[in-house]
N, C-alpha and C positions, 0 to 999 in steps of 0.2 A: 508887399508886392509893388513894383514901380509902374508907371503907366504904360511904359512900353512893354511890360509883361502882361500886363493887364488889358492892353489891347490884343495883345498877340491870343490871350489865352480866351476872349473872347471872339476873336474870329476863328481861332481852330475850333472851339464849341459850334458854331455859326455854321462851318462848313462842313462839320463831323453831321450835324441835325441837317442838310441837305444831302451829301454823301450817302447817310445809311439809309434812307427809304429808298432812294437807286437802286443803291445794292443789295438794300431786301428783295424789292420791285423784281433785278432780275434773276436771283436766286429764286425767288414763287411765279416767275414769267410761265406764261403758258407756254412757252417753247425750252423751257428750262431744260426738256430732255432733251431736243435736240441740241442744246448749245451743249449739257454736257457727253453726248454720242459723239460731236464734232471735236470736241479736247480730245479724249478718247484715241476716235480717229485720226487724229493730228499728231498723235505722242505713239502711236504703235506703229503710221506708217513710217515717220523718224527713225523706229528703233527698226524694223524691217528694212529699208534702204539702207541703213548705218551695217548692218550685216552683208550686204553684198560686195560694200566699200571696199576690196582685200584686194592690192599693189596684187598682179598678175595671175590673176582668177582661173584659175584652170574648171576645164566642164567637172571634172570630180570632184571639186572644192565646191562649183555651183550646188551640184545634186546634193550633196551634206549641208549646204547650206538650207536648202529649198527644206529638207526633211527636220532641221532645229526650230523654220521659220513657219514648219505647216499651222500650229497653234494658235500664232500671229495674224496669219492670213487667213485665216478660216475665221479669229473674232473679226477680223479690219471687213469680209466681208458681209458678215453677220451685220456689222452695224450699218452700210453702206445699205443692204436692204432692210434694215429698221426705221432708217432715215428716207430712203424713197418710199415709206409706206406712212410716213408723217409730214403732214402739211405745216407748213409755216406758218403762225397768226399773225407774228412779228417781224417787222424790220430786224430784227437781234434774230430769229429764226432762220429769215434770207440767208444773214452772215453766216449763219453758224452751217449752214448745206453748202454755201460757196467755197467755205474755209475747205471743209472737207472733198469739196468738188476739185480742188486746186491740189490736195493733199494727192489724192487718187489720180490725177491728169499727170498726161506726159509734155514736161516742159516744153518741147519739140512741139506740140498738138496746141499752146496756148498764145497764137501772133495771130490777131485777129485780122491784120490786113494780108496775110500771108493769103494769095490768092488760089495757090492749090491746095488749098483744103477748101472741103467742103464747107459753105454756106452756114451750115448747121455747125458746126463746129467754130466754125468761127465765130458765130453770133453767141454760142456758150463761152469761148473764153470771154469774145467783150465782156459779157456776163459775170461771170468769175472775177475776173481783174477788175472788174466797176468795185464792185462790190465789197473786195476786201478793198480797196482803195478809199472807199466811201465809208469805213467801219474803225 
């Protein structure tokens, strides 16, 4: 082996041995469940919006849609209250409630200086948007 292999193959070991207690660390986090409710909830609301997507949507197209998508939206808000009923320990828990808070929000509802909204909603998008922004 040359040196420059030999370097190389010691720093991938170097960073593999700091890498995987991470990524044990957040795979056994105390908020592991919520990070994975928020994947979860991240990938079903994708595929429920992806379903509405249909070039000149007529109301009959909605209702059948609504009736493919009841499955969907009955887990999406299953987890949405299993996660307001778990508290975050972690910074990595924050993220993983905001991901999903932003998942659920109507893009329209998330401009924090937009002054007709209310207060409260406002001060959640800042919230949301900090926070995936900080992750």
């Amino acid at each position: 082996m040359n040196r420059r292999r030999t370097i190389k193959a010691i720093a991938g070991g170097a960073m593999a041995a700091v890498v995987a207690p991470v990524a044990a660390q957040a795979a056994t986090s105390t908020d592991a469940d919520l990070v994975a409710m928020a994947d979860r909830y991240v990938a079903l609301s994708a595929k429920y919006d992806a379903a509405y997507k249909v070039p000149g949507i007529t109301i009959e197209m909605e209702e059948e849609i609504d009736k493919r998508t009841a499955p969907v939206e009955a887990e999406m808000n299953d987890i949405l209250d299993r996660m307001s009923r778990t508290p975050a320990r972690t910074a990595v828990g924050v993220a993983a409630i905001a991901r999903a808070a932003l998942a659920y929000s109507d893009p329209t509802d998330l401009d924090p200086e937009n002054e007709v909204l209310y207060l409260s909603d406002r001060l959640a998008a800042r919230l949301m948007l900090d926070a995936r922004r900080l992750t």
